[in-house]
C-alpha positions in Angstrom: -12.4 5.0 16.6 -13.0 3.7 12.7 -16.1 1.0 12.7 -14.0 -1.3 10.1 -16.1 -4.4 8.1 -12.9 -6.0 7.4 -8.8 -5.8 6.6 -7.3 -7.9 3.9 -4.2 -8.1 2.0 -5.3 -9.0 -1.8 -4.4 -7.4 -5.7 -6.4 -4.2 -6.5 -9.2 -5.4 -8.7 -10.1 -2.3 -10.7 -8.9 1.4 -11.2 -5.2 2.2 -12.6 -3.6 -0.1 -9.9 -5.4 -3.2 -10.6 -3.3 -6.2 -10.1 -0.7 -4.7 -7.5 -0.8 -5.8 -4.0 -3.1 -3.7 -1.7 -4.3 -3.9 1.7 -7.9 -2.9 1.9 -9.5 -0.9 4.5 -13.1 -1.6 4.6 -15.4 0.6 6.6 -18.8 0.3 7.7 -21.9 2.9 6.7 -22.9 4.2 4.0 -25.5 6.9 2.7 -26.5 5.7 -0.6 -28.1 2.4 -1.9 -27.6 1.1 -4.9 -29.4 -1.5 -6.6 -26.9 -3.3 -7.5 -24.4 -2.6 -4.7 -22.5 -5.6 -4.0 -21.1 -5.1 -0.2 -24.3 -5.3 1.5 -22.7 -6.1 4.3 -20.7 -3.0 4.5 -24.0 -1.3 5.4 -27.0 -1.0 7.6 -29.2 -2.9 8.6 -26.1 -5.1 8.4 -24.0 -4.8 12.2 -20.7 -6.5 10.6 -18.6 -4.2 11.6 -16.3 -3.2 14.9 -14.8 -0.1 16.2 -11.2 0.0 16.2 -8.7 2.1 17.5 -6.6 3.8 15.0 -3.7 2.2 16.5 -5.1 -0.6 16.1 -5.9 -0.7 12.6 -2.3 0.8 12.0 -1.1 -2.4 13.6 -3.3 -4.4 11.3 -2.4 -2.8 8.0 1.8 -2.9 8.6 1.4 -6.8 9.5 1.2 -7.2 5.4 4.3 -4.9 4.9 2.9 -3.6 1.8 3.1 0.4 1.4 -0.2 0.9 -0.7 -3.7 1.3 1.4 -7.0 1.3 -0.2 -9.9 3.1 2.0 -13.2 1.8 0.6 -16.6 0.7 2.1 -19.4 1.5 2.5 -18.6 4.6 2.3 -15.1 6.1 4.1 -15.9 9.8 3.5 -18.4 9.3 6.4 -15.4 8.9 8.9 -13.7 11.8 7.2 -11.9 12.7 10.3 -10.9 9.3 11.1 -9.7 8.7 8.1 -7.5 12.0 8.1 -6.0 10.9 11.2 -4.8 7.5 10.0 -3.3 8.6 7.2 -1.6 11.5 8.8 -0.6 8.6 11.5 1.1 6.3 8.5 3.7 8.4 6.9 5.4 6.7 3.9 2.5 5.0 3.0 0.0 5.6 -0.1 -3.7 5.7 0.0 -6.4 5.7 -2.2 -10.0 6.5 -1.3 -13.2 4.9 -2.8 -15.6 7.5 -2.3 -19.1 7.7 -4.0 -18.8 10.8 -5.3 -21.7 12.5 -2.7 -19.7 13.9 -0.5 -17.1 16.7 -1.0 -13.6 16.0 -1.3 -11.7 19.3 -1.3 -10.9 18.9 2.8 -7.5 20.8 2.7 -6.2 17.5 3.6 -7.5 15.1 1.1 -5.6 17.4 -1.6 -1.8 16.3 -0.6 -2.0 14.2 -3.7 1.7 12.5 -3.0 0.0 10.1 -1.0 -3.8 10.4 -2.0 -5.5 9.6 -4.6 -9.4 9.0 -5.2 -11.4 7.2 -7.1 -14.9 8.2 -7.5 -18.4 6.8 -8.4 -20.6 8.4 -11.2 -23.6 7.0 -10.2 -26.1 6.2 -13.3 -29.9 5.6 -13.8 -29.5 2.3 -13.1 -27.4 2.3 -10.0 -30.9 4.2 -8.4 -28.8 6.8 -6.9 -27.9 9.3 -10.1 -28.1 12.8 -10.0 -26.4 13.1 -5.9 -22.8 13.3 -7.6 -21.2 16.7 -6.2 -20.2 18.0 -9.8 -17.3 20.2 -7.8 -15.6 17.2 -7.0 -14.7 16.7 -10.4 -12.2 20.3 -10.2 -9.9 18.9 -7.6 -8.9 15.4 -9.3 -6.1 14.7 -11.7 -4.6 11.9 -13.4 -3.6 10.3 -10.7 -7.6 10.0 -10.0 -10.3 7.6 -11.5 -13.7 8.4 -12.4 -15.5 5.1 -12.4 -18.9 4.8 -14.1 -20.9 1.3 -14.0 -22.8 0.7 -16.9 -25.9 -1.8 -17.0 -27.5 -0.3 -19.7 -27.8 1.4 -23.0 -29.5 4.3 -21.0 -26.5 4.1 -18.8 -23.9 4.2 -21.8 -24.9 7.0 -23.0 -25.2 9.6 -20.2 -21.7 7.8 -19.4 -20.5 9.0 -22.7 -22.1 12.6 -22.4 -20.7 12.6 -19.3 -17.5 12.1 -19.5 -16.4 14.4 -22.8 -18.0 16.7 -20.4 -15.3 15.9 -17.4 -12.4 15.8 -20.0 -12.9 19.5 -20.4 -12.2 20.5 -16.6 -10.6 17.5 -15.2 -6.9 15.0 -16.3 -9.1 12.4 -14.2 -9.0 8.7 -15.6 -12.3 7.6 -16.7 -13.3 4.1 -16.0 -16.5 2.2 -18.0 -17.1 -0.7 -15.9 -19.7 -3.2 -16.8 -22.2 -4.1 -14.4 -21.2 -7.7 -13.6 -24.1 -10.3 -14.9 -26.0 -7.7 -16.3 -23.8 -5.4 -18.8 -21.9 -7.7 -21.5 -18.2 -7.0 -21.6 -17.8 -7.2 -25.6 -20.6 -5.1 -25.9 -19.8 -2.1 -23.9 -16.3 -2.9 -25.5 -18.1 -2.5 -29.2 -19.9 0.8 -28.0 -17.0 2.3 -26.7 -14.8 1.8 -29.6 -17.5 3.0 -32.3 -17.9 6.3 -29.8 -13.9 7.0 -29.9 -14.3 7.9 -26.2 -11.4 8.8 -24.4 -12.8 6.2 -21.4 -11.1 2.8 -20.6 -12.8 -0.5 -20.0 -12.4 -1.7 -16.4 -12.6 -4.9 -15.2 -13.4 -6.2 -11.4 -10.3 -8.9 -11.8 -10.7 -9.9 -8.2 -14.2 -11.4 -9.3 -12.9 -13.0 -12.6 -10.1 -14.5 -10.6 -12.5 -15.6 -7.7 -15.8 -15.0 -8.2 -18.3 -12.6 -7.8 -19.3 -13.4 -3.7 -16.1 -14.2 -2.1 -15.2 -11.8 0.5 -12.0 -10.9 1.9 -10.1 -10.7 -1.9 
């Protein structure tokens, strides 16, 4: 059973697929809490969720007949096994994990890259949850991965920036600077990241330009 907060078929807002067709996984629970966190209802004291067969969620996700899955929450590491078993369950299909970067992701499994990829949260000063990133994590992504850091702050920036030349030197991983929507201007973190030189790329949360920041379900 997978408690699941909601299935929709949408475009991937953010990370190296952004703007390709997706259906989104969303499961309930998580074990961090970020300040500015913005699915709430993805976690306790929140009950939005229900438990699901993995059959049944199978039978949800084909209905789009779109090949690429995205596994976020909350926080989908929790249900590792779960998780493991629907993707074993759905061959031909892709998936790509949202994971927050806490929990370790060198399962045996979670290493078949052909049809996983991750993309992982460096939490920063201002999410209220820095310094629980599992460092080791960083040795088994590639470029296929994404490293996504989101920036609220000056303070933020630059740890960001320390950060990453310091992930470039173990790890092929795409590194994302997202701005902290209503709080971090775009053209400014644009300005910093181009006087810097930083081998980093700007991401966006499309889904939120295209239909605001509190719609749910795109």
């Amino acid at each position: 059973m997978l408690k699941v907060n909601e299935i929709f078929y949408s475009i991937q807002g953010e990370g190296q697929k952004t703007g390709y067709p997706c259906v989104f996984l969303r499961l309930f629970g998580c074990n961090m809490r970020c300040k500015w966190c913005d699915t709430k209802y993805a976690l306790e004291p929140s009950k939005d969720f229900k438990k699901m067969k993995i059959d049944q969620v199978i039978k949800e996700i084909k209905k789009y007949g779109v090949k690429y899955v995205c596994i976020t929450g909350g926080e989908p590491l929790l249900q590792e096994k779960e998780v493991e078993t629907l993707i074993i369950s759905m061959p031909g299909f892709t998936f790509e994990i949202n994971t927050n970067g806490s929990l370790p992701i060198n399962v045996p499994f979670w290493i078949k890259k052909d049809r996983v990829r991750y993309v992982v949260d460096y939490k920063l000063p201002s999410s209220g949850m820095w310094g629980r990133f599992l460092w080791k994590n960083v040795e088994f992504l590639d470029e296929k991965d994404d490293i996504v850091m989101v920036i609220k702050n000056r303070e933020d920036y630059k740890i960001a920036r320390e950060t990453s030349k310091a992930i470039k030197e173990i790890s092929s991983a795409n590194i994302i600077f997202s701005p902290c929507w209503g709080d971090m201007s775009k053209q400014k973190l644009v300005k910093w990241i181009l006087e810097d030189k930083l081998n980093a790329r700007l991401g966006l949360q499309i889904h939120k330009v295209i239909y605001g920041p509190i719609r749910r379900g795109v």
